[in-house]
C-alpha positions as CSV (number, residue, x, y, z in Angstrom):
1,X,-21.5,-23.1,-26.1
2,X,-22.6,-20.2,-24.0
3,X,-19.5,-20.6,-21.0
4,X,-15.9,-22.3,-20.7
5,X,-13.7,-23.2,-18.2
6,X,-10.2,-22.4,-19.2
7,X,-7.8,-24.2,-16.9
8,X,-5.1,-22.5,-14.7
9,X,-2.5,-24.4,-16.1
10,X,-2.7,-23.5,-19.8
11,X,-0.2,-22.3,-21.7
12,X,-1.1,-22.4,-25.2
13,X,-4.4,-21.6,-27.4
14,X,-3.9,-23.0,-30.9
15,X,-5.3,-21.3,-34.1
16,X,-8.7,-20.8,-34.6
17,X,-9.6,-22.5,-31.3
18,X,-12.9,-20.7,-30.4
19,X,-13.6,-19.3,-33.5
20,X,-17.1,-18.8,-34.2
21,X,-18.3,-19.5,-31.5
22,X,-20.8,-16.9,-31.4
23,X,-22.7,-17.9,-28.3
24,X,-19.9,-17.7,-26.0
25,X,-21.0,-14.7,-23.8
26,X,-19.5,-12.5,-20.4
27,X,-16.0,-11.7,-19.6
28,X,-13.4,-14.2,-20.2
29,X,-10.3,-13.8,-18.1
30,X,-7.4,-16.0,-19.6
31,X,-5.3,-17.7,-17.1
32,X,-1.7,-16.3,-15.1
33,X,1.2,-18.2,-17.1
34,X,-0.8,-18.5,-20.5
35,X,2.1,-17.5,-23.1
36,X,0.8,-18.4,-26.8
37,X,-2.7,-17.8,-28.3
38,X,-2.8,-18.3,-31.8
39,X,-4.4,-17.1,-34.9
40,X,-8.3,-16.4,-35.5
41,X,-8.7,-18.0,-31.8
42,X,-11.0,-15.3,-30.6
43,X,-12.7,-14.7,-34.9
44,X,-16.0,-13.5,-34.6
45,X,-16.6,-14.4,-31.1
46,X,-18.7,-11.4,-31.2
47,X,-20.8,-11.7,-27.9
48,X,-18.1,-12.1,-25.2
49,X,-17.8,-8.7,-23.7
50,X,-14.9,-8.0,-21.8
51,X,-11.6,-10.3,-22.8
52,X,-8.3,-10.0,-20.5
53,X,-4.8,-11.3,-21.6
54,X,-2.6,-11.8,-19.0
55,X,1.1,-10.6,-18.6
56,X,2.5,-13.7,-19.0
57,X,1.2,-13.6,-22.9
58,X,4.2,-13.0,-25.3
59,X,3.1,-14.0,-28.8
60,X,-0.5,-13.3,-30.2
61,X,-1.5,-14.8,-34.1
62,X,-3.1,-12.5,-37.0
63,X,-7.0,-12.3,-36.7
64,X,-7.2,-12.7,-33.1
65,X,-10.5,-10.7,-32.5
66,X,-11.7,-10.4,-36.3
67,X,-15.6,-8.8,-36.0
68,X,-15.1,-7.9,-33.1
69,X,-17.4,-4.6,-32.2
70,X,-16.8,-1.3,-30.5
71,X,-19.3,-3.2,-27.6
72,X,-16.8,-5.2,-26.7
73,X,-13.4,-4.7,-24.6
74,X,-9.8,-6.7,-24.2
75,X,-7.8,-5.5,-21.4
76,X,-4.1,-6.4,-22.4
77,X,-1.4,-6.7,-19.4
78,X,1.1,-7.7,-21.7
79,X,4.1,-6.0,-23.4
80,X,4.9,-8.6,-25.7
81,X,8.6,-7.4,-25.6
82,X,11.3,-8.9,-27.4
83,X,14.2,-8.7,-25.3
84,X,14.5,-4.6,-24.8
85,X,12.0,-3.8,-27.3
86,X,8.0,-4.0,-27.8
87,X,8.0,-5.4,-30.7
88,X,4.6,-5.5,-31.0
89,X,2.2,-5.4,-28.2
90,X,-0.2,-7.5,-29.7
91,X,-0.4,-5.5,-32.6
92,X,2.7,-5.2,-35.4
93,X,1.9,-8.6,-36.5
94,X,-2.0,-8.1,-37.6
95,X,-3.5,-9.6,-34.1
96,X,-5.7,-6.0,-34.0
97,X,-6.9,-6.4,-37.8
98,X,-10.3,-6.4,-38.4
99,X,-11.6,-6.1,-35.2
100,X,-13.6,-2.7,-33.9
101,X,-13.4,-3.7,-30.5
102,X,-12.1,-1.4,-27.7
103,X,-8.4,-2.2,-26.2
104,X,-7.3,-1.3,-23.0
105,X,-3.1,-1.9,-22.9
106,X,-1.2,-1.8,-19.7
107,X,2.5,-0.9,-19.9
108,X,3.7,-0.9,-16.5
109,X,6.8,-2.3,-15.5
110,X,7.5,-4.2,-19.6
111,X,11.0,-3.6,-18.7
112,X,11.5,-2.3,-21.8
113,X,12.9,0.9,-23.6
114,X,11.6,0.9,-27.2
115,X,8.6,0.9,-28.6
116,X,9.0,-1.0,-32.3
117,X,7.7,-0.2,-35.3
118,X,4.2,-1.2,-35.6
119,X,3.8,-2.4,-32.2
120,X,0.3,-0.8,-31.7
121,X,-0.4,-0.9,-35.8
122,X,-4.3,-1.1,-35.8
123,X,-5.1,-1.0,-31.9
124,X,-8.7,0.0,-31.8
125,X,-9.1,1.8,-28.6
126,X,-11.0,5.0,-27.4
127,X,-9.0,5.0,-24.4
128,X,-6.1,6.7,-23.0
129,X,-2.8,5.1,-23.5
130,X,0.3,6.1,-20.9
131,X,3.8,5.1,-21.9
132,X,5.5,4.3,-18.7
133,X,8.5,6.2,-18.1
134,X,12.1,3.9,-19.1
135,X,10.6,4.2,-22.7
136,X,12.8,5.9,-24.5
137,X,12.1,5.2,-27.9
138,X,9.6,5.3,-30.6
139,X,10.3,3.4,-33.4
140,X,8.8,5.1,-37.2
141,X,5.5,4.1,-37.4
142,X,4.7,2.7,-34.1
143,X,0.9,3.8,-33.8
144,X,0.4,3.5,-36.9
145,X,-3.6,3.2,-37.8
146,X,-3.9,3.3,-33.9
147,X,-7.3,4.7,-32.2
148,X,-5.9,6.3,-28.9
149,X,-7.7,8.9,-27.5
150,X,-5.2,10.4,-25.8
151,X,-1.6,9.0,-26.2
152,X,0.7,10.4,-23.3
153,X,4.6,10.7,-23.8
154,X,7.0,10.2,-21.0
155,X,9.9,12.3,-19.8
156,X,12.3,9.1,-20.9
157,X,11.6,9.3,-24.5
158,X,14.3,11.0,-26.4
159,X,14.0,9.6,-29.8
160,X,10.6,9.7,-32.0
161,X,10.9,7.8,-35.2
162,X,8.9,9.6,-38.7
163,X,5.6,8.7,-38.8
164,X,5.4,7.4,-35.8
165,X,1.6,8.3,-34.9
166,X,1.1,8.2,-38.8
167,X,-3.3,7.8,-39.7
168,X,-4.1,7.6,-35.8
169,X,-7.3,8.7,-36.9
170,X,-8.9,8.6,-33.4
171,X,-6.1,10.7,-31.5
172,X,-7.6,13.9,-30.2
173,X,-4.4,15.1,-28.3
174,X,-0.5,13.4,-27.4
175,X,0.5,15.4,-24.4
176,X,4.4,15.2,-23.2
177,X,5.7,15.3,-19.8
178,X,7.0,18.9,-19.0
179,X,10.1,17.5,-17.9
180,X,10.9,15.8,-21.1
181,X,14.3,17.6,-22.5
182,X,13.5,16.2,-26.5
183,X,10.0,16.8,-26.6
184,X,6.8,19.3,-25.9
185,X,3.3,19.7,-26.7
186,X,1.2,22.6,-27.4
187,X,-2.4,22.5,-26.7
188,X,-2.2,18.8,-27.8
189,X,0.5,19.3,-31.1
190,X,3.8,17.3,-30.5
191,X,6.6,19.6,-31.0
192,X,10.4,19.4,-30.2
193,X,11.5,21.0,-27.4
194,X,13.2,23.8,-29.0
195,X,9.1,24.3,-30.4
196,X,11.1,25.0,-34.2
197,X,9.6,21.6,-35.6
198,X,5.6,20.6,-35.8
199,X,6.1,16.9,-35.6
200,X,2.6,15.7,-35.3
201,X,-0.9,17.0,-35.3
202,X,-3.7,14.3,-33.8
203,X,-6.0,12.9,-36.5
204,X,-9.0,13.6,-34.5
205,X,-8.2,17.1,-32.8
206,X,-11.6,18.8,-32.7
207,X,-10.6,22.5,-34.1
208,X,-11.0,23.7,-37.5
209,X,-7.9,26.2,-37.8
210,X,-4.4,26.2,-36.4
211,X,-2.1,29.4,-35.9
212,X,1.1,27.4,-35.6
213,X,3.0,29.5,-33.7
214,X,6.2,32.4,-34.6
215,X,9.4,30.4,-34.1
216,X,8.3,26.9,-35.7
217,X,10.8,26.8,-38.9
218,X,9.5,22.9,-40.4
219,X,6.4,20.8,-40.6
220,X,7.5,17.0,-40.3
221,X,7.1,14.4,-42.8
222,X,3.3,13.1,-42.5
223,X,2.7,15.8,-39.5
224,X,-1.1,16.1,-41.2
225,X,-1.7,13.0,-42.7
226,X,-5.4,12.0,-42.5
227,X,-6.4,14.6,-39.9
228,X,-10.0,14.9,-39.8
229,X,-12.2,18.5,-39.2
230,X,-9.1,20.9,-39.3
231,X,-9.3,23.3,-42.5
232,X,-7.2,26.2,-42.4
233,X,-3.6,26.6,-41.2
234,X,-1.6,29.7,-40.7
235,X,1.9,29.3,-41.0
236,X,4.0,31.6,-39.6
237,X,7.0,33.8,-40.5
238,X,9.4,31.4,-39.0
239,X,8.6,28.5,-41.1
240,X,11.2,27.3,-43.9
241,X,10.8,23.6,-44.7
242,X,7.2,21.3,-44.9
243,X,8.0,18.1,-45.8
244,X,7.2,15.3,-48.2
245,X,3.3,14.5,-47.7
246,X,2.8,16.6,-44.3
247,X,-0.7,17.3,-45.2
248,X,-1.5,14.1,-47.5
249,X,-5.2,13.0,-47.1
250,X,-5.8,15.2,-45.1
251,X,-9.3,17.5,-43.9
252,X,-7.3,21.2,-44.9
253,X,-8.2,23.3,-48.0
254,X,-6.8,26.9,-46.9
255,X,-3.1,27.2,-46.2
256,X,-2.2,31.1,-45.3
257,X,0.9,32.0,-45.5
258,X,3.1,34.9,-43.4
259,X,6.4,34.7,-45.6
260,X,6.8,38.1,-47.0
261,X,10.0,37.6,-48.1
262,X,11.8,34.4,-50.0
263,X,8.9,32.5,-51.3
264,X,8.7,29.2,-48.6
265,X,10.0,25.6,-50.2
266,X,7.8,22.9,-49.8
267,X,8.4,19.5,-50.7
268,X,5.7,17.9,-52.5
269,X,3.3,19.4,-50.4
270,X,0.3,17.2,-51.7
271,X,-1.5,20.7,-52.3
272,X,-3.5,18.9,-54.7
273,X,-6.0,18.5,-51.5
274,X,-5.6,22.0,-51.2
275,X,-7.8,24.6,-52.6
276,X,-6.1,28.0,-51.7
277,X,-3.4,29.0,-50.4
278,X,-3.3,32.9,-49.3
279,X,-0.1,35.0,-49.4
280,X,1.1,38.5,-48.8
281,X,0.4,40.8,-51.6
282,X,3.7,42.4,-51.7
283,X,5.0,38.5,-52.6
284,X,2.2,37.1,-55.2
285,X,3.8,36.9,-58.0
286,X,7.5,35.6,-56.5
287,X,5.2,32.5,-55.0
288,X,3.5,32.1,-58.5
289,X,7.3,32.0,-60.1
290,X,8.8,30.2,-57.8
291,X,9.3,26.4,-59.1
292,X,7.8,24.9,-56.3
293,X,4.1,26.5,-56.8
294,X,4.3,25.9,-60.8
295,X,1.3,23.2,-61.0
296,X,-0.3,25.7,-58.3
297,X,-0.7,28.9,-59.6
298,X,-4.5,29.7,-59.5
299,X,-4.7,28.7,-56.1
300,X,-2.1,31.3,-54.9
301,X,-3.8,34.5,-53.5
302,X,-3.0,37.6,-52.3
303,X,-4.1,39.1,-48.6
């Protein structure tokens, strides 16, 4: 079966529908007022190339698009909210898993205010993603796994949730609206406003060291995680707290420190990834002491 005729006045795809049906070829746009499409339906329909799901769509099954390749793209026009709240836009419930292809997801006008968590958990996309402003929050773990090239933060948003662009191993920047009062970002970093907490770094940022800069006083949980191709970070003066598993699988091997005075506190810093970690002279042996560097000592050097 190489073409279909889906007609205008569906409103359900049942599990496993079309899958393997590996002839099925061109762009398949699914109908205005279709509101199901159930699990595997799309599986290893691996020669349609372009796939659009229409706004009407409000549940999607596991599976949807398993062996699915980067070749081929699904335009989503959905929001898949529950009630107030994305709950998973296509995505927190496994319909994403497995599949390499690209999606394309359309927010305007959801109606809705929260992203939940895991609504875009596994979205394989090399595009840019907008949040529409009248978001205003993002649940904990919301992108997590997500591909987003670029992942754009309204001025609405005033609560981000730990974690919540946790492994998105594609992201190569999350710029924020200038006008946001919570929320800023530096040369692609996400910051608060007050630019005294590093919240998240994009997985995919292509530089190989970061000066964070004077006034930054805590690295967020998971800030790091996974980041590919960055391998030294300076932290500066200001800095007081990193928390648990900010650098956790992560690309870095040099940390360089600037705290000259009380040695800095880190909570399980995962330095075990680590392979040096540079520290003023006049300070070398309060770092080596201090309880917090004990299973680190011969990585601790002086500058």
């Amino acid at each position: 079966m190489r073409n279909i005729n889906i007609p205008s006045k569906l409103r359900s795809i049942g599990a496993s529908t079309f899958q393997d049906c590996v002839e099925l070829r061109g762009s398949l746009e699914l109908p205005s007022g279709l509101q199901t499409i159930g699990t595997s339906a799309f599986s290893r329909c691996i020669s349609i190339s372009n796939l659009t799901i229409p706004s009407s769509v409000k549940s999607l099954g596991q599976f949807l698009f398993r062996s699915w390749t980067p070749a081929q793209r699904i335009f989503v026009y959905s929001s898949f909210a529950n009630g107030n709240e994305i709950d998973s836009s296509g995505g927190g419930n496994g319909a994403w898993a497995s599949s390499q292809a690209d999606i394309y997801v359309n927010l305007e006008d959801c109606g809705s205010s929260i992203i939940g968590k895991g609504a875009f958990y596994n979205c394989n996309s090399n595009s840019v993603l907008v949040i529409p402003e009248g978001i205003e929050t993002i649940e904990e773990d919301a992108f997590y796994l997500s591909n987003f090239k670029t992942i754009r933060i309204p001025k609405t948003v005033s609560t981000i949730g730990e974690g919540a662009f946790n492994r998105c191993l594609g992201t190569e920047a999350i710029i924020v609206d200038h006008e946001n009062s919570d929320y800023t970002s530096l040369d692609g970093v996400l910051y608060n406003k007050a630019k005294t907490v590093l919240i998240s770094y994009p997985g995919s940022k292509a530089t190989e060291e970061l000066i964070i800069p004077e006034g930054v006083e805590k690295i967020s949980v998971f800030a790091f995680v996974s980041c590919s191709g960055l391998k030294t970070i300076t932290l500066p003066m200001s800095m007081k707290q990193v928390d648990n598993g900010a650098f956790a699988y992560s690309s870095v091997r040099k940390l360089i420190l600037k705290r000259d005075i009380n040695p800095l506190t880190v909570i399980s810093f995962y330095l075990a990834y680590i392979d040096e970690i540079l520290v003023p002279n006049s300070v070398v042996s309060d770092y080596i002491n201090h309880y917090s560097y004990k299973a680190m000592v011969a990585k601790i050097k002086g500058y």
